[in-house]
N, C-alpha and C positions, 0 to 999 in steps of 0.2 A: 506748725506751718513751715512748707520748706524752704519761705525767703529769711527767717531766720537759724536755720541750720546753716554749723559751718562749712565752708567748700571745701572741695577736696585739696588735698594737698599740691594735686598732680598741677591746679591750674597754678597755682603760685612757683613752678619750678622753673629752673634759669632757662633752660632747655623749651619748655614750654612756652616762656613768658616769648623770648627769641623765635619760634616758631609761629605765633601768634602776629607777632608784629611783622615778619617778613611774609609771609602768608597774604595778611590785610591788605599790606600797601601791594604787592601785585595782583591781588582782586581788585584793587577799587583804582587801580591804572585800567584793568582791564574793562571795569563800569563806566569808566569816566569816557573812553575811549566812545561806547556803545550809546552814553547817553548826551553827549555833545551837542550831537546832529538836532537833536530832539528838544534843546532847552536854551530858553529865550537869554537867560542870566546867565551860562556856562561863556566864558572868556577863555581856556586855554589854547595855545597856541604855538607852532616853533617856528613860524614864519616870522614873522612882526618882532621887531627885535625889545619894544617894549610889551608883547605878549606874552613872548619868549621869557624876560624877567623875571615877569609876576609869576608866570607858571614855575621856573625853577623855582623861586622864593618860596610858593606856593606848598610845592612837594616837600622842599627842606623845610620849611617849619610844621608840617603834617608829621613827617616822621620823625623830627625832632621833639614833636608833643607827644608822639606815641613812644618813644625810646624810653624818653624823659619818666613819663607816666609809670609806664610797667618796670622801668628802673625804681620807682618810689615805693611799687607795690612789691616788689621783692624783697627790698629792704625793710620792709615795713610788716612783714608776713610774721616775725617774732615778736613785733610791739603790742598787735593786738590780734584777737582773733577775727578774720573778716568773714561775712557771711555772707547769705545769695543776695540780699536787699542793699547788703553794701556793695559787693561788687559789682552789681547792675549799676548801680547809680555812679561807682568809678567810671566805668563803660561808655556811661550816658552824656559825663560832663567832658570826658574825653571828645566826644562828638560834638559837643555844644563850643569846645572852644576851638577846634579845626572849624566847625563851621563860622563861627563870629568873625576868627580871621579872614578868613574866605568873603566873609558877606564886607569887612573891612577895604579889601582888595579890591572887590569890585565895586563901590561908591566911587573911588578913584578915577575908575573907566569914564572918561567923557560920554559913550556911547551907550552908557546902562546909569548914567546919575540922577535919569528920569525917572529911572525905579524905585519905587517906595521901598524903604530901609527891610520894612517886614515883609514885605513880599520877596527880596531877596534871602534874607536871614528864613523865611519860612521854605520855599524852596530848599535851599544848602542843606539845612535840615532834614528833609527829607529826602534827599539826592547821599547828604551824607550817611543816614541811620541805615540805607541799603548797600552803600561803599563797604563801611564799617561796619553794620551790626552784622549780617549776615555772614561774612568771613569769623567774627568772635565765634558766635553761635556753632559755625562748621569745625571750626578749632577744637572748640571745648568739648565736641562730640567727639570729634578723632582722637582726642587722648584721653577721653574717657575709656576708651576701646583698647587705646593702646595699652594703657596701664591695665586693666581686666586683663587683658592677654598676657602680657608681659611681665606683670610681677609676681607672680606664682603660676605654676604648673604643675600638674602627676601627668609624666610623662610612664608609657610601657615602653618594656628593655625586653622582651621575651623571645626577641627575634633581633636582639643584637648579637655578633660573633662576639664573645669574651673568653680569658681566660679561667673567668671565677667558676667554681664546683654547680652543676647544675643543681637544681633544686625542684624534688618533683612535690606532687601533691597538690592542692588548693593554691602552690604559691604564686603568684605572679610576682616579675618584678618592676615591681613600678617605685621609681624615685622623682622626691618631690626639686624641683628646682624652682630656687629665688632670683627674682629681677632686680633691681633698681628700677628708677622712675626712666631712663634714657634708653634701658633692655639689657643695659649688662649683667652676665649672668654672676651672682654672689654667691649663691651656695646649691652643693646638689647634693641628695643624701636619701636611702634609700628606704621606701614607707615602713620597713620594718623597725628600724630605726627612730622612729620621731612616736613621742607620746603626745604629746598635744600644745595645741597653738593659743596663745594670751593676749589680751587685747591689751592695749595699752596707751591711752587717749588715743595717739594718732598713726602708733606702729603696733606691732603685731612682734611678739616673742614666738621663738619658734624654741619649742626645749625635744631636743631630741641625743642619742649618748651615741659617743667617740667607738674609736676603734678598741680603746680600751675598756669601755664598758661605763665612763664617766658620763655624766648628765652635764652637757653645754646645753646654752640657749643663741638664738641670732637674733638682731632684730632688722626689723625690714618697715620703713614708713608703707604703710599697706594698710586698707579696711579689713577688720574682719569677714563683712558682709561678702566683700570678693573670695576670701578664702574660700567660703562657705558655698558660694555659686559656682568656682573653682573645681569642688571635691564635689561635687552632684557622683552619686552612685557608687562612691569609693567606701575604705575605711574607716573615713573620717566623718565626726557627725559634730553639729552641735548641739552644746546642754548646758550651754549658759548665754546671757551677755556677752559675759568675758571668757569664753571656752569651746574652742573645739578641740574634742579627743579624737584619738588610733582607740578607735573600738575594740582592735584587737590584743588591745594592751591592756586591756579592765580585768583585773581579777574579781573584783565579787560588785555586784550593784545592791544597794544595802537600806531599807526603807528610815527613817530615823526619823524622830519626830515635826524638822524642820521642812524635810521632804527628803527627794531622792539623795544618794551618794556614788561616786562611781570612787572605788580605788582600784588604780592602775598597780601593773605587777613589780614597781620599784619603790624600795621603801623610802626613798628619800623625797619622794613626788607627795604632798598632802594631799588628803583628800579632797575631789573636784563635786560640788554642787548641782546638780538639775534642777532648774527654775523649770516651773507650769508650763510654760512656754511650749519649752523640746520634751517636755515628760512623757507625753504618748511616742513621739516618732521612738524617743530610747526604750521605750520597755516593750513595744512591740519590735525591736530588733532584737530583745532578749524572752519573747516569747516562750520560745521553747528550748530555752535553758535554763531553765528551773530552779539549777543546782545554786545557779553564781547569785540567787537572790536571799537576800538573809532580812526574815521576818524581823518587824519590830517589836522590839517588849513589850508588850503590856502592862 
C-alpha cells in the first residue's frame, strides 16, 4: 500500500522543505485575498488598527508554525523513517493548528462572538485545507519533477566541438551526468566508462573506472527506479532489484542453476544476478548473440 511506503527523500530536503514553505504562504496570501469578499468569518484587514494586529499576529504565527514544523521534520528525517500516512497526517495537524489559532482569534472579534465556536473552527478548516493543502500537494509535484530531471542524465556529445580523437562506428558519445537534489551538477563521465549502477537503501552507487583504468564508485541520494526511467532506450538495462548494467560491458551471460548471470568484462566486478523479473527483456537483447551464452551443466 503506498501510504506506508517511505517518501522520497527529495521532500525532506532543506532546499525543499524552504521552498515549500515560502511557496504556501504566498498562495494562501493570494486565497485569502480572493476569498475575503466571500466569507461571513474572515476578519482580515489593514485598515482598522486592531484588524491590522490580529492579522499581522495572524500571518506571524502561520508562518511561524509552518517554519517551526518543517524545521522538526528535517531534523527528525534521520530519527525515523517517515512514510506517506505519516507525512499527510504532519500536513494535516499543521492545518488544524493554524486553523485553531485562527478560530481562537476570531471569538475575540466582538462582531463574529455570535458565531458558534464550530462553525468558525469548521469554516477555517476548510478555507485553510485549500490555503495550504493545495500549495503542499503542487510542491511535492514540482520536485518530484525536478529531482527525475535533475539528478541523472545521458546527455549526447556527438555534435559538440572537442578536442578528443573522433570515434567512428556504432559509437555515440553519450555521457552520463549526476545531480544533487538543488541541480548541481557532481559527476559527468562518459557511458563507455561506467559498468553498472547499485542500489543502495536510499542512494544509488555508481561504479564506473578512472583515467587510469581503476574501478571507482559515486554515490548520489537518487532512486533507482529513476535511473531506470532515466536510461529508456540506452545501454543500460536493469536485471536486478539492486542492478542496472552498461550492457555493453557483459562478456558472457551464463545460465546457472540459480538463474541468469551477467559477467562484465572486469575481473574485479563479481558476478551480477538476473531475477525473473528483467529475465526476458535481457535475454531477448541477447537474442542473437548466441556466442556470449554458456549452457548449464547437466
Amino acid at each position: 500500500m503506498i501510504l506506508d511506503q517511505k517518501i522520497p527523500s527529495y521532500l525532506l530536503g532543506k532546499y525543499q522543505l524552504i521552498g515549500t514553505v515560502t511557496f504556501s504562504v504566498l498562495f494562501a496570501v493570494v486565497f485569502l485575498n480572493i476569498y475575503i469578499p466571500f466569507s461571513d468569518t474572515a476578519w482580515f484587514g489593514l485598515g482598522d488598527s486592531t484588524m491590522f494586529l490580529n492579522t499581522i499576529v495572524f500571518i506571524a504565527a502561520a508562518i511561524f508554525t509552518m517554519i517551526c514544523s518543517r524545521t522538526l521534520m528535517y531534523k527528525s528525517r534521520n530519527l525515523f523513517e517517515m512514510n506517506f500516512l505519516t507525512y499527510i497526517i504532519w500536513c494535516i495537524m499543521e492545518i488544524v493548528c493554524i486553523c485553531g489559532f485562527y478560530t481562537g482569534l476570531t471569538l475575540d472579534i466582538p462582531s463574529l462572538k455570535e458565531e458558534p465556536t464550530l462553525t468558525i473552527f469548521g469554516r477555517s478548516l476548510l478555507y485553510g485545507t485549500i490555503a495550504l493543502g493545495v500549495p503542499y500537494i503542487i510542491a511535492g509535484m514540482y520536485f518530484a519533477i525536478i529531482d527525475k530531471n535533475n539528478t541523472i542524465r545521458l546527455m549526447n556529445y556527438d555534435n559538440v566541438v572537442t578536442d578528443e580523437p573522433v570515434k567512428t562506428g556504432a559509437h555515440t558519445n553519450q555521457k552520463i551526468t549526476l545531480f544533487d537534489n538543488s541541480g548541481a551538477l557532481k559527476l559527468s563521465l562518459s557511458l563507455d566508462n561506467l559498468y553498472y549502477i547499485e542500489s543502495d537503501d536510499n542512494y544509488i552507487k555508481v561504479w564506473y573506472t578512472d583515467s587510469k583504468g581503476e574501478l571507482k564508485q559515486y554515490m548520489l541520494r537518487c532512486r533507482l527506479k529513476t535511473v531506470e526511467e532515466s536510461f529508456k532506450g540506452s545501454g543500460l538495462m536493469r536485471c536486478h532489484r539492486k542492478y542496472i548494467v552498461n550492457i555493453n560491458k557483459v562478456s558472457m551471460l551464463r545460465k546457472e542453476s540459480e538463474g541468469y548471470i551477467l559477467d562484465l568484462d572486469k575481473e574485479d566486478i563479481p558476478p551480477i544476478s538476473v531475477t525473473k523479473t528483467y529475465t526476458d527483456s535481457i535475454l531477448s537483447h541477447f537474442t542473437e548473440q548466441s556466442p556470449l551464452l554458456e549452457p548449464m551443466d547437466e
